[in-house]
N, C-alpha and C positions, 0 to 999 in steps of 0.2 A: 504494500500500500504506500500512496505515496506522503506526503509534508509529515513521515515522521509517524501514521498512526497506527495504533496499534491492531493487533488481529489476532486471536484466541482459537485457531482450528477445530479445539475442542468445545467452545461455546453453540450449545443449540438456541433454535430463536425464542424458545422458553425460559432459556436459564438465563439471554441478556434481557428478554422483558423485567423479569423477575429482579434482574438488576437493574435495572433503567428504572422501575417500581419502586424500591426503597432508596431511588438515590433521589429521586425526583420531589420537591418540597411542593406543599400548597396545594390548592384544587387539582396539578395537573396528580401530584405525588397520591393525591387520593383516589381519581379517578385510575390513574394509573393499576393502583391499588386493588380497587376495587373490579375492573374488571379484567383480572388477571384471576381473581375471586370467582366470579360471574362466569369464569368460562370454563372452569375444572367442572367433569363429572358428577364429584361428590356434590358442589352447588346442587348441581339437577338434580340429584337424588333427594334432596335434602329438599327442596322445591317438590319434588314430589308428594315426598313423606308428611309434609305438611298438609297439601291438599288431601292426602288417602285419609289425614287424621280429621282436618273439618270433615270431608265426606263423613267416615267411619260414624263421627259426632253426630250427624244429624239428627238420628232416631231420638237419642239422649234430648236433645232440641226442641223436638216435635217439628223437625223442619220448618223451623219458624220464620219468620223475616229479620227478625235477629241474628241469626244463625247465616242465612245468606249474605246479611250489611256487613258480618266479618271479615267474610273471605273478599269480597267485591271491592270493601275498603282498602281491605289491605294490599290485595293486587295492585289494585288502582293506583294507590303512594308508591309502590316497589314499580311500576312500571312508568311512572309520571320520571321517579327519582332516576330513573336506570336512563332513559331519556336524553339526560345531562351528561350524563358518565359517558354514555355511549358513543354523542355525540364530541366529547372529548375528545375518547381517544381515535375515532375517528381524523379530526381534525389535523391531530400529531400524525397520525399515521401519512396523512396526505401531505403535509409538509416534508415528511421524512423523506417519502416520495420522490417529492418533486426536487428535492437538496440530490438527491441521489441520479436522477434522470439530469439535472445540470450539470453533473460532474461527469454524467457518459458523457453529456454535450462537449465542455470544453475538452477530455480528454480524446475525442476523437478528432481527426484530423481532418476528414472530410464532411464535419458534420457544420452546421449554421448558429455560431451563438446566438445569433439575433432569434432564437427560437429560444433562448431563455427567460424566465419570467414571465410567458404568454399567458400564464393561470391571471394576472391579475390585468389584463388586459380584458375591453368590454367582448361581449357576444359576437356581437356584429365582428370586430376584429379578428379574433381568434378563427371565425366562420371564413374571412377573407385569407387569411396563412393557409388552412385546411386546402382552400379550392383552390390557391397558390402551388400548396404539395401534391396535391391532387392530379394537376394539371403537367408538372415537372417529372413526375412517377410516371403520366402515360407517356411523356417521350422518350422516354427513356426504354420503356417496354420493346 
């Protein structure tokens, strides 16, 4: 790699989340956090096991409307909250992305910097580059 950085062969893309996760401070360090949480197995089990236990409850209830405002509520807040997380790390991820696809760019040699940064360029723009490559790809055919 080049300026120097480092590279760990042995690192899965688990075990750098999982570091990137405790090293990360503040809403990202939580969200980070959290859904690294949210995407293990045992989460979903344990999301299950919750549901099987209100089901299980009902009878005890008399399947009441009580009984249903629990589960409906609680989803509700876990899926309102998860939302933000989600959206989080979404966000990072697309950034990482895109740090990543700018450095094929400048490392390639026949490639076009001026194709860097096109993310924060309007619709219309990006739609005008598109039918730009568009057009260059078929002469090239």
């Amino acid at each position: 790699m080049s300026h120097g950085a480092k590279h760990d062969a042995s690192a899965t893309p688990s075990t750098t989340l999982a570091a990137d996760a405790r090293e990360a401070g503040g809403f990202a360090g939580f969200a980070a956090r959290v859904a690294l949480l949210a995407g293990r197995p045992a989460t979903f089990v344990a999301a299950c096991a919750v549901i099987l236990a209100w089901a299980v409850s009902g009878p005890l209830f008399g399947f009441s409307d009580t009984w249903q405002l629990v589960i409906n509520t609680g989803t509700t807040i876990v899926t309102f909250l998860m939302v933000f997380v989600i959206q989080n790390a979404q966000n990072r991820d697309g950034m990482a992305i895109q740090v990543k696809l700018d450095e094929l760019i400048r490392a390639t040699h026949d490639a076009r910097n001026a194709l860097i940064g096109i993310e924060h360029l309007d619709d219309r723009r990006v739609a005008a580059i598109e039918r730009d490559l568009d057009r260059n790809a078929a002469h090239e055919r």
